[in-house]
N, CA, C and O atoms as a GROMACS GRO file, in nm:
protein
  492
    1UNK      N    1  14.553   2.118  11.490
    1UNK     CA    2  14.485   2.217  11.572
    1UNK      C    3  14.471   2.346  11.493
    1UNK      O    4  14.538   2.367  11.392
    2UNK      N    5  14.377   2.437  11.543
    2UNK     CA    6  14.390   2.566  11.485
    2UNK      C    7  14.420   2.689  11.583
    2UNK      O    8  14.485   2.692  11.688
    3UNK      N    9  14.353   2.784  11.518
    3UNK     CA   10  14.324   2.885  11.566
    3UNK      C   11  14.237   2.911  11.654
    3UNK      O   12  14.278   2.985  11.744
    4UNK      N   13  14.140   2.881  11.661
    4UNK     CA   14  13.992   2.845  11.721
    4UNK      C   15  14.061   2.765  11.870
    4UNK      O   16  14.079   2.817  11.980
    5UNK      N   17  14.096   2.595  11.821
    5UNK     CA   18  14.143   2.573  11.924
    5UNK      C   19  14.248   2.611  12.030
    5UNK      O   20  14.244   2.577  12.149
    6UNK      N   21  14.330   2.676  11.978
    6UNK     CA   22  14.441   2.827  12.065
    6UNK      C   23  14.389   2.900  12.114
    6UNK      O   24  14.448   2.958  12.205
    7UNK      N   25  14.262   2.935  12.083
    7UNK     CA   26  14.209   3.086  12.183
    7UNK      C   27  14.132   3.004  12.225
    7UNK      O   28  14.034   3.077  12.238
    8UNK      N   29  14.104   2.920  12.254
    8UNK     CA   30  14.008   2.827  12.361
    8UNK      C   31  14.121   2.828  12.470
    8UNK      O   32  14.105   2.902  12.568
    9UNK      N   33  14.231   2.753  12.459
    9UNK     CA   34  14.294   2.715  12.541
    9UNK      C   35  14.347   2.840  12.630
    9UNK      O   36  14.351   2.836  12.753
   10UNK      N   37  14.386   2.948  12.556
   10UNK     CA   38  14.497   3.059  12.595
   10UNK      C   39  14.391   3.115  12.712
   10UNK      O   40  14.427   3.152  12.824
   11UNK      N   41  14.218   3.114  12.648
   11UNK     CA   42  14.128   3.199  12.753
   11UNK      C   43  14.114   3.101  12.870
   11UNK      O   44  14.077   3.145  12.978
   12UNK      N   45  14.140   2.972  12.855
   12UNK     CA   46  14.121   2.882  12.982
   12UNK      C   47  14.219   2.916  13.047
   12UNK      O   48  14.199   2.959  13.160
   13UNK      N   49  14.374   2.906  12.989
   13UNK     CA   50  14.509   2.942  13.086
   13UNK      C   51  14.517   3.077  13.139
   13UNK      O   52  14.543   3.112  13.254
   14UNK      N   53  14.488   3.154  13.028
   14UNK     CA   54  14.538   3.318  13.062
   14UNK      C   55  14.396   3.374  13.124
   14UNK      O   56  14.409   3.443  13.225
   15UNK      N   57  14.303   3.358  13.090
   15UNK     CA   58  14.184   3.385  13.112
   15UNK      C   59  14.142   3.486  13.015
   15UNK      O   60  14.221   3.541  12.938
   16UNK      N   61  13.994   3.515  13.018
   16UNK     CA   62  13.946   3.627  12.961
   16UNK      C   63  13.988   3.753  12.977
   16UNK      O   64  14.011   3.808  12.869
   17UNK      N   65  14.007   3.820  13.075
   17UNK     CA   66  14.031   3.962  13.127
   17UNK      C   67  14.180   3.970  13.022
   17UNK      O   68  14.198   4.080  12.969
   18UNK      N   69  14.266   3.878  12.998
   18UNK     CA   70  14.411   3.885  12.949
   18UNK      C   71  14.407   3.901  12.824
   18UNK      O   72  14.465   3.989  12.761
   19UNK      N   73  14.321   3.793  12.773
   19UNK     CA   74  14.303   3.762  12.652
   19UNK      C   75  14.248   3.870  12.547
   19UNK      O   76  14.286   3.887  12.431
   20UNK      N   77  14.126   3.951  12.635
   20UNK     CA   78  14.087   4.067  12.621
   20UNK      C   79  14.138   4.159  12.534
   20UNK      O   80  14.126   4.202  12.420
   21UNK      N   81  14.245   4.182  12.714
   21UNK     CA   82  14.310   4.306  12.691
   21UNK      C   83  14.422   4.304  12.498
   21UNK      O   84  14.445   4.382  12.406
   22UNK      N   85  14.450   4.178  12.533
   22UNK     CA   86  14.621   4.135  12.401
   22UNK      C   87  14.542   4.168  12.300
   22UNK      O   88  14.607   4.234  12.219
   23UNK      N   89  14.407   4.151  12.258
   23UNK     CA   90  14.337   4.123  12.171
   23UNK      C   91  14.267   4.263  12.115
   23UNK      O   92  14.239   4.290  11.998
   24UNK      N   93  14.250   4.334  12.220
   24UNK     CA   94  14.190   4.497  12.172
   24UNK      C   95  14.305   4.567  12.135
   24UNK      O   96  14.299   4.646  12.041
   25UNK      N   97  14.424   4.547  12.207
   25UNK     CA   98  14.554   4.598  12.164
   25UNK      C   99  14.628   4.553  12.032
   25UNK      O  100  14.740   4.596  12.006
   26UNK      N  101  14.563   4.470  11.955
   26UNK     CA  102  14.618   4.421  11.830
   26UNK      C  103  14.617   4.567  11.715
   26UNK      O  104  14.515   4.636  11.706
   27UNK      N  105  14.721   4.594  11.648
   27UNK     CA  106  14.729   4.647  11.548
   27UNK      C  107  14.756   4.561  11.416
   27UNK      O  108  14.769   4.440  11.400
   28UNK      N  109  14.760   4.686  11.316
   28UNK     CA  110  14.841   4.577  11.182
   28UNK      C  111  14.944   4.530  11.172
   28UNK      O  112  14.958   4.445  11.085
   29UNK      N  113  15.072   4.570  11.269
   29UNK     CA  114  15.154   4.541  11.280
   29UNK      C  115  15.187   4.405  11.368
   29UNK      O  116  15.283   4.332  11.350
   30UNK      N  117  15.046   4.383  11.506
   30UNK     CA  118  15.078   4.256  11.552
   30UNK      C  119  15.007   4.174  11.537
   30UNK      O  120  15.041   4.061  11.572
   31UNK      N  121  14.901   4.191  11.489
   31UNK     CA  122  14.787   4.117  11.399
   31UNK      C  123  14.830   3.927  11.402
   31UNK      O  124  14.783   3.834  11.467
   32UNK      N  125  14.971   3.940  11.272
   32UNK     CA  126  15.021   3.825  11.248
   32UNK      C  127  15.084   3.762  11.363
   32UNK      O  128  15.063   3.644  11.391
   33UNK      N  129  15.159   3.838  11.429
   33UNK     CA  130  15.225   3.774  11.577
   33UNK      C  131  15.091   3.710  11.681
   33UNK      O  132  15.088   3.608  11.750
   34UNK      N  133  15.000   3.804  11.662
   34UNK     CA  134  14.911   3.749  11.779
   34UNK      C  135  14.856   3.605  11.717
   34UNK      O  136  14.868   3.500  11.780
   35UNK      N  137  14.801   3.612  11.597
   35UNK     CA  138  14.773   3.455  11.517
   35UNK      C  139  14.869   3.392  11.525
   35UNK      O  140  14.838   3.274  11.508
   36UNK      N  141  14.993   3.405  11.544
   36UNK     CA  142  15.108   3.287  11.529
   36UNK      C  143  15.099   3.231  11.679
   36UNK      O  144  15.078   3.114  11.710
   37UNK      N  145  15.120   3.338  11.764
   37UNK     CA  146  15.121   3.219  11.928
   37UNK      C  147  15.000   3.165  11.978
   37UNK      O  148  14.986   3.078  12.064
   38UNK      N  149  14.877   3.252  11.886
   38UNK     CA  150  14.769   3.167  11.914
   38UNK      C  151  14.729   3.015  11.856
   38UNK      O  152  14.697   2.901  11.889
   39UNK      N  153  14.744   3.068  11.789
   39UNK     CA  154  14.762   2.903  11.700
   39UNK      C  155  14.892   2.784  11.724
   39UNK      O  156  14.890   2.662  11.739
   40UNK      N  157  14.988   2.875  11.718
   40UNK     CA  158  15.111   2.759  11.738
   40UNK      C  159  15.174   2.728  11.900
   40UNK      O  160  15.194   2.619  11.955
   41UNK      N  161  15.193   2.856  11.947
   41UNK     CA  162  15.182   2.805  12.142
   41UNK      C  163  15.063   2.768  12.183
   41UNK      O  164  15.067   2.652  12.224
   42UNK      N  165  14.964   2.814  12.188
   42UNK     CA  166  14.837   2.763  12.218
   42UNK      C  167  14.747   2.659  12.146
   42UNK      O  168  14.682   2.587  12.221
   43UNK      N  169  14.732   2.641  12.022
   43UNK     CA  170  14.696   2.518  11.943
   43UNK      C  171  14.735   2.433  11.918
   43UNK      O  172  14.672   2.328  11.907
   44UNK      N  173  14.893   2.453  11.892
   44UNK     CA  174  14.984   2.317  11.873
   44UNK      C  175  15.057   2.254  12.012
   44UNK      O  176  15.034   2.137  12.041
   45UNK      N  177  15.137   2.328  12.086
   45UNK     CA  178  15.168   2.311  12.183
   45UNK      C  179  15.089   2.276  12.306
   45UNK      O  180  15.090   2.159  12.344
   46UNK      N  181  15.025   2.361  12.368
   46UNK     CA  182  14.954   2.303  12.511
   46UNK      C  183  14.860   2.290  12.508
   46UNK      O  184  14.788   2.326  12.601
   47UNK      N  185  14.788   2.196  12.336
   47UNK     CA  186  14.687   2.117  12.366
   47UNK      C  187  14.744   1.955  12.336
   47UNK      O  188  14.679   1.853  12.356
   48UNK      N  189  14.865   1.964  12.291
   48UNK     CA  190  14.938   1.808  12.288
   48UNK      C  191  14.890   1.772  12.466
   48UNK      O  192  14.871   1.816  12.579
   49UNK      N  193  14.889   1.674  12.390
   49UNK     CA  194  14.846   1.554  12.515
   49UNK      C  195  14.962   1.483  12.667
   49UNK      O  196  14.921   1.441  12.774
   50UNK      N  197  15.065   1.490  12.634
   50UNK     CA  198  15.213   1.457  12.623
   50UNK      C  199  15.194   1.508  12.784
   50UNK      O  200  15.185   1.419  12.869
   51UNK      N  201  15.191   1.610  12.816
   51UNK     CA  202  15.189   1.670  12.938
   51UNK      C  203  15.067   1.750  12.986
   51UNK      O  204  15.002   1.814  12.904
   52UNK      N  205  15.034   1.749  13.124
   52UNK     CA  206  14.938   1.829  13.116
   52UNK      C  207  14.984   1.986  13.176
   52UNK      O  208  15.088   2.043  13.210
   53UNK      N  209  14.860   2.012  13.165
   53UNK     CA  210  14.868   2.181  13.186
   53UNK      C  211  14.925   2.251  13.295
   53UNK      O  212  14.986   2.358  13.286
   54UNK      N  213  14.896   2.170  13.424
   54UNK     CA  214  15.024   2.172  13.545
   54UNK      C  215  15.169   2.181  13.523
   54UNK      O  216  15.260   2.259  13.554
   55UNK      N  217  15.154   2.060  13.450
   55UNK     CA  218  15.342   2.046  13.413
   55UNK      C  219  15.376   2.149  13.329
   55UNK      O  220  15.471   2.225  13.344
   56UNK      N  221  15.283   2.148  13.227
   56UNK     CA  222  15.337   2.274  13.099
   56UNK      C  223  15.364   2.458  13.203
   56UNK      O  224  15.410   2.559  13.148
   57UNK      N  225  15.335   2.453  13.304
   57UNK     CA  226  15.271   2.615  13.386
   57UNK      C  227  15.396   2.575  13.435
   57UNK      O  228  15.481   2.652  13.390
   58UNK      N  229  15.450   2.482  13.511
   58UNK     CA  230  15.618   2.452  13.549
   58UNK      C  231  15.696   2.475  13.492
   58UNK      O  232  15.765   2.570  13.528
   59UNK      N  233  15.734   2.395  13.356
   59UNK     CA  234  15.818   2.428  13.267
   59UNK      C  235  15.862   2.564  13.245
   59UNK      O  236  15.981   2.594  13.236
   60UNK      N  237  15.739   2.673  13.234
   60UNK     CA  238  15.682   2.762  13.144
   60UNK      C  239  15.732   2.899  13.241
   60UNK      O  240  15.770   3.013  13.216
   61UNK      N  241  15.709   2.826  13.355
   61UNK     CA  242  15.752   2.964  13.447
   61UNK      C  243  15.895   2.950  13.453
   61UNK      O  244  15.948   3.060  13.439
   62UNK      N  245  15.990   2.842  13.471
   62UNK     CA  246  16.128   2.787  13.487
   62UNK      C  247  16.168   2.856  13.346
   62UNK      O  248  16.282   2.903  13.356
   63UNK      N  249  16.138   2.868  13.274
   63UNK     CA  250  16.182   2.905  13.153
   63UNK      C  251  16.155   3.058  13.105
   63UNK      O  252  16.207   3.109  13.006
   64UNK      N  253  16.045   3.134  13.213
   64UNK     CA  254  16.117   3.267  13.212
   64UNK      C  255  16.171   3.319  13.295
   64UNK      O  256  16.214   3.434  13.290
   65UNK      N  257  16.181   3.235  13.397
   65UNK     CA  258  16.265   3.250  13.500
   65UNK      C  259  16.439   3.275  13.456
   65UNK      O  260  16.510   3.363  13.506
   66UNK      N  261  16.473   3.196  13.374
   66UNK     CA  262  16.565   3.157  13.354
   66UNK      C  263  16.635   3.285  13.204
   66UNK      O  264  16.742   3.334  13.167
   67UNK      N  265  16.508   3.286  13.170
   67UNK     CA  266  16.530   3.423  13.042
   67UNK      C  267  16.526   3.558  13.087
   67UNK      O  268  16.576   3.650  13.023
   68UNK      N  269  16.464   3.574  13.203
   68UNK     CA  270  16.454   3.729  13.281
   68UNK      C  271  16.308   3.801  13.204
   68UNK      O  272  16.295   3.921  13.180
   69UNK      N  273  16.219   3.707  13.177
   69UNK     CA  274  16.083   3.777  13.107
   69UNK      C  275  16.007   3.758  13.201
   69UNK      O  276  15.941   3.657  13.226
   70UNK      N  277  16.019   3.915  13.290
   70UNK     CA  278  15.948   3.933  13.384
   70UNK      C  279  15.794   3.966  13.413
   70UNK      O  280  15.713   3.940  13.502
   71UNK      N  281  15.794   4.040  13.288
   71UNK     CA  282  15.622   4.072  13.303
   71UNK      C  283  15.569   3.920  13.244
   71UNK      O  284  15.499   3.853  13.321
   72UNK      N  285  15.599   3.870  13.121
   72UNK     CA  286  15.535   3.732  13.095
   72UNK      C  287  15.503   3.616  13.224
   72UNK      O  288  15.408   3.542  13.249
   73UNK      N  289  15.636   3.643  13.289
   73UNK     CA  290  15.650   3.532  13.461
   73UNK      C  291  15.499   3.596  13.459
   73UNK      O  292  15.410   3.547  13.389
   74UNK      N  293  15.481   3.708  13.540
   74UNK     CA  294  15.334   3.774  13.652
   74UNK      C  295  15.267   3.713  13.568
   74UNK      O  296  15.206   3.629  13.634
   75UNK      N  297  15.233   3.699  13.438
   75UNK     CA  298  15.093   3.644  13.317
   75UNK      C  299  15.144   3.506  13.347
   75UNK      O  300  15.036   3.451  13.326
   76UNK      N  301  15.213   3.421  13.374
   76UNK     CA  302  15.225   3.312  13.383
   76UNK      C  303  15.184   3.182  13.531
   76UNK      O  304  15.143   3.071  13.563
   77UNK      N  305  15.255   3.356  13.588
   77UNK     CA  306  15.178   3.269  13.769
   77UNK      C  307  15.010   3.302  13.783
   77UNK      O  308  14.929   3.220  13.826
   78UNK      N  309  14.982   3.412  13.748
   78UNK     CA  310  14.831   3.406  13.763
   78UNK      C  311  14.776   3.288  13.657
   78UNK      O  312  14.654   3.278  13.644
   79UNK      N  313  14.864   3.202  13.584
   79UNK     CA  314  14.817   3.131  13.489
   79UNK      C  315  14.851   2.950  13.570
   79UNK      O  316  14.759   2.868  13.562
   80UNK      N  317  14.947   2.921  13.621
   80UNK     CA  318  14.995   2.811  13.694
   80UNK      C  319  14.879   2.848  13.804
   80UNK      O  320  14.818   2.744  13.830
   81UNK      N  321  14.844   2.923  13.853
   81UNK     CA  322  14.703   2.930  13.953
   81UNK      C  323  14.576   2.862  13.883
   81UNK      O  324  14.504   2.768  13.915
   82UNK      N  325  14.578   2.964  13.756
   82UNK     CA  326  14.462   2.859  13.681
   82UNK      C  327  14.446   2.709  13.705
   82UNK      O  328  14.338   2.650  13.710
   83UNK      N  329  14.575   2.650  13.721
   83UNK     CA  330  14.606   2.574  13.619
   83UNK      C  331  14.615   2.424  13.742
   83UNK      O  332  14.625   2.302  13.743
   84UNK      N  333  14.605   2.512  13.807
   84UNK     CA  334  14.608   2.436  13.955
   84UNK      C  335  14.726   2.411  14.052
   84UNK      O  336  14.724   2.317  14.132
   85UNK      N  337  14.818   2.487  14.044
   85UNK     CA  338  14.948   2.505  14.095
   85UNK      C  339  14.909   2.568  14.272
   85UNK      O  340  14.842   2.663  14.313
   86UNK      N  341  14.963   2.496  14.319
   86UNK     CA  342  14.922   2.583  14.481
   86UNK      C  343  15.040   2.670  14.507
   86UNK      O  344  15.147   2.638  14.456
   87UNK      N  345  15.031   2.772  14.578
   87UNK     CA  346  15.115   2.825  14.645
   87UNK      C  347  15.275   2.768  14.664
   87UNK      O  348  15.387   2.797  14.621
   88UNK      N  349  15.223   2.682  14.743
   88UNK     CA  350  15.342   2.573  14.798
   88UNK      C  351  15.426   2.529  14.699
   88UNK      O  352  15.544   2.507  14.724
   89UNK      N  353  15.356   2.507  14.537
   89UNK     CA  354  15.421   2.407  14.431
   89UNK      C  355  15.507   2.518  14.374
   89UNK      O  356  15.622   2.491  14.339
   90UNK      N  357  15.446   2.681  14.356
   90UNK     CA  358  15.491   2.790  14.317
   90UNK      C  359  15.640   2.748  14.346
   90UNK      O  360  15.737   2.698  14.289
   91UNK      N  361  15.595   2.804  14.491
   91UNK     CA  362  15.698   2.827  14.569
   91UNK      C  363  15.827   2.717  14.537
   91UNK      O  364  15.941   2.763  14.540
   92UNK      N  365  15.814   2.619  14.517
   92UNK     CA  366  15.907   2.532  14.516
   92UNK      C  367  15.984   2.501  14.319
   92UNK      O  368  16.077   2.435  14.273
   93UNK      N  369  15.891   2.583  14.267
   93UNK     CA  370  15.914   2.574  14.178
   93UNK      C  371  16.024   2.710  14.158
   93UNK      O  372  16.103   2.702  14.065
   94UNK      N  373  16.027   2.818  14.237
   94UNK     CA  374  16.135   2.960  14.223
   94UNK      C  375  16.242   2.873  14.304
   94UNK      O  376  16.360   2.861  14.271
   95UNK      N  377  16.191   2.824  14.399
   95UNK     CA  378  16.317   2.773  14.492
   95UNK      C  379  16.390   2.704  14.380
   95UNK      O  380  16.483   2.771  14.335
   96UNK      N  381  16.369   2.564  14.312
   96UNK     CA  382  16.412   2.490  14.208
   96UNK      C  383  16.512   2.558  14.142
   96UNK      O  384  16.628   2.520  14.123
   97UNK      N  385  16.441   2.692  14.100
   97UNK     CA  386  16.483   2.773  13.954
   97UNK      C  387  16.612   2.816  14.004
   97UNK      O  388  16.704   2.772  13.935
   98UNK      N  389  16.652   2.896  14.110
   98UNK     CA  390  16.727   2.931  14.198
   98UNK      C  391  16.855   2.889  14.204
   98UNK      O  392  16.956   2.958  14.219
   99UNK      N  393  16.842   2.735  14.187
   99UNK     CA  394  17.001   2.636  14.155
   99UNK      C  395  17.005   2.682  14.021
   99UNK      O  396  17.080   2.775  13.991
  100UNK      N  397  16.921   2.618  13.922
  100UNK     CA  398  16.926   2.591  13.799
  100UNK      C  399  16.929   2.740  13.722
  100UNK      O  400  16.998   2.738  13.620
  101UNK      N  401  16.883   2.833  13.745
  101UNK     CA  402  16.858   2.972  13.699
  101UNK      C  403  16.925   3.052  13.716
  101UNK      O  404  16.970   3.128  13.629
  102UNK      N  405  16.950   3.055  13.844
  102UNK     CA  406  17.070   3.149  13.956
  102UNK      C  407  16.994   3.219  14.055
  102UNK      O  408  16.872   3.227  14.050
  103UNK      N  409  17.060   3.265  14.138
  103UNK     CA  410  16.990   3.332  14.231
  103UNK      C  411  16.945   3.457  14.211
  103UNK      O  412  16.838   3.498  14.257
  104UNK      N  413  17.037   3.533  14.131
  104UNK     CA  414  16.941   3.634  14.137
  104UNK      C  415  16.834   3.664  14.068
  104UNK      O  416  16.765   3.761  14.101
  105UNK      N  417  16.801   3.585  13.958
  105UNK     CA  418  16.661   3.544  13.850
  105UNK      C  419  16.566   3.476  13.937
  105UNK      O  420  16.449   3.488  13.900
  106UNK      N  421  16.588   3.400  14.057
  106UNK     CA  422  16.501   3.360  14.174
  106UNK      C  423  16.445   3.475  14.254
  106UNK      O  424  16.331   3.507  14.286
  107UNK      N  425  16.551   3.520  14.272
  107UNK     CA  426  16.484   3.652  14.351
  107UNK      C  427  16.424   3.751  14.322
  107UNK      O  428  16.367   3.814  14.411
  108UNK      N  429  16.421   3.794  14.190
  108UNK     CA  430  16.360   3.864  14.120
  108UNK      C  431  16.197   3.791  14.130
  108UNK      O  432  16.099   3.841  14.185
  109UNK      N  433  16.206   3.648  14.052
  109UNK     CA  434  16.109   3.601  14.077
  109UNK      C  435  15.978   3.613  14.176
  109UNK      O  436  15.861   3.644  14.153
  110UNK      N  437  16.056   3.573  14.310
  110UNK     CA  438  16.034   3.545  14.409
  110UNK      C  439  15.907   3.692  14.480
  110UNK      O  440  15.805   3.690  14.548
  111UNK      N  441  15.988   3.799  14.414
  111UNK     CA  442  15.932   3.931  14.435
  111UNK      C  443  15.792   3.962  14.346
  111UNK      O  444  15.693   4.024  14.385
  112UNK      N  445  15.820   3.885  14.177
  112UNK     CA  446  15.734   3.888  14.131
  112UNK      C  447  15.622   3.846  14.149
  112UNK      O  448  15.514   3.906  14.155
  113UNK      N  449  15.657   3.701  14.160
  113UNK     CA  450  15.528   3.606  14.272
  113UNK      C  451  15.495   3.706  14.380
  113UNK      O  452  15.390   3.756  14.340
  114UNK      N  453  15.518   3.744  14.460
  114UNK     CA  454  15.513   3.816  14.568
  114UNK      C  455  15.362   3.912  14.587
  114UNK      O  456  15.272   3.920  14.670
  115UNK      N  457  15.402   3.983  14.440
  115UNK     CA  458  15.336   4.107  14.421
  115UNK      C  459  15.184   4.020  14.316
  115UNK      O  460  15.108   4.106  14.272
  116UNK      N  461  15.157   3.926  14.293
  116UNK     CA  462  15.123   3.883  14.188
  116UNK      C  463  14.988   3.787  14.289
  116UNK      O  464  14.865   3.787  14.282
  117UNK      N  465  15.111   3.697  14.401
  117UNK     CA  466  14.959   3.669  14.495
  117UNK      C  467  14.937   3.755  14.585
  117UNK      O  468  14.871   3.718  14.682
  118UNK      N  469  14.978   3.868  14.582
  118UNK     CA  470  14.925   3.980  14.683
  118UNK      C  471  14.783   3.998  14.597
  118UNK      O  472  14.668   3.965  14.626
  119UNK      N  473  14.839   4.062  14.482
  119UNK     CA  474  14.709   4.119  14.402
  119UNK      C  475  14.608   3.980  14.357
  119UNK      O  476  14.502   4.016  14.306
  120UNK      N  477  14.619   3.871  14.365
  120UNK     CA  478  14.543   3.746  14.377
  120UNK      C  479  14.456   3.737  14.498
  120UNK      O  480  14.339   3.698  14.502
  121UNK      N  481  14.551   3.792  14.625
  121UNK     CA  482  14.451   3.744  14.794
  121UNK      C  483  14.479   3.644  14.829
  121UNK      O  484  14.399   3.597  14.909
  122UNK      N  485  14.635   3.531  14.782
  122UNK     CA  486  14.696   3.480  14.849
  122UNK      C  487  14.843   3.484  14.898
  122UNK      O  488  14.940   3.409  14.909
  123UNK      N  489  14.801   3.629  14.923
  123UNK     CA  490  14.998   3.671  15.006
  123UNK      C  491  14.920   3.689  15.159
  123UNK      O  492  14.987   3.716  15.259
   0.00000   0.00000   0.00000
């Protein structure tokens, strides 16, 4: 995969408006960082075949759930929306995290989602 194919994918998941923004904000200093997750999270990773893009938006949120990367979570649920995640699956997916994460990384969550399909128009 490349590069090319990473910013295909990242503007399908993250969308344009996101992609945008990361992208006008590049300096010399993140230049190389922004080519590395474009190419290697987005080109190598979630265009493997192995899982699809549903499952990968599960994983993906459980796993900053679980790290406390809160602003990435909000870029991630407007991205599991993309991605075809309903409400309901969200939801069951913070509940999940909750055992496995702890509670209070759920609840944090939970708030984040919160504020995230408010500003979506499904709270």
């Amino acid at each position: 995969m490349s590069y090319d194919d990473g910013m295909k994918v990242r503007r399908e998941v993250l969308g344009d408006e996101h992609v945008d923004r990361a992208s006008a904000g590049t300096t010399d200093l993140t230049r190389d960082f922004q080519e590395l997750i474009t190419t290697y999270a987005w080109g190598e990773i979630w265009t493997r075949p192995g899982l699809d893009r549903r499952s990968r938006s599960m994983i993906t949120l459980t796993a900053l759930i679980a790290r406390g990367h809160h602003e990435e979570l909000a870029m991630h649920l407007r991205a599991a929306l993309r991605n075809g995640l309903t409400v309901d699956e969200i939801k069951e997916v913070l509940l999940q995290s909750a055992i496995y994460c702890g509670v209070p990384d759920a609840n944090t969550a939970f708030r984040v989602a919160q504020q995230v399909l408010a500003e979506e128009g499904l709270a």
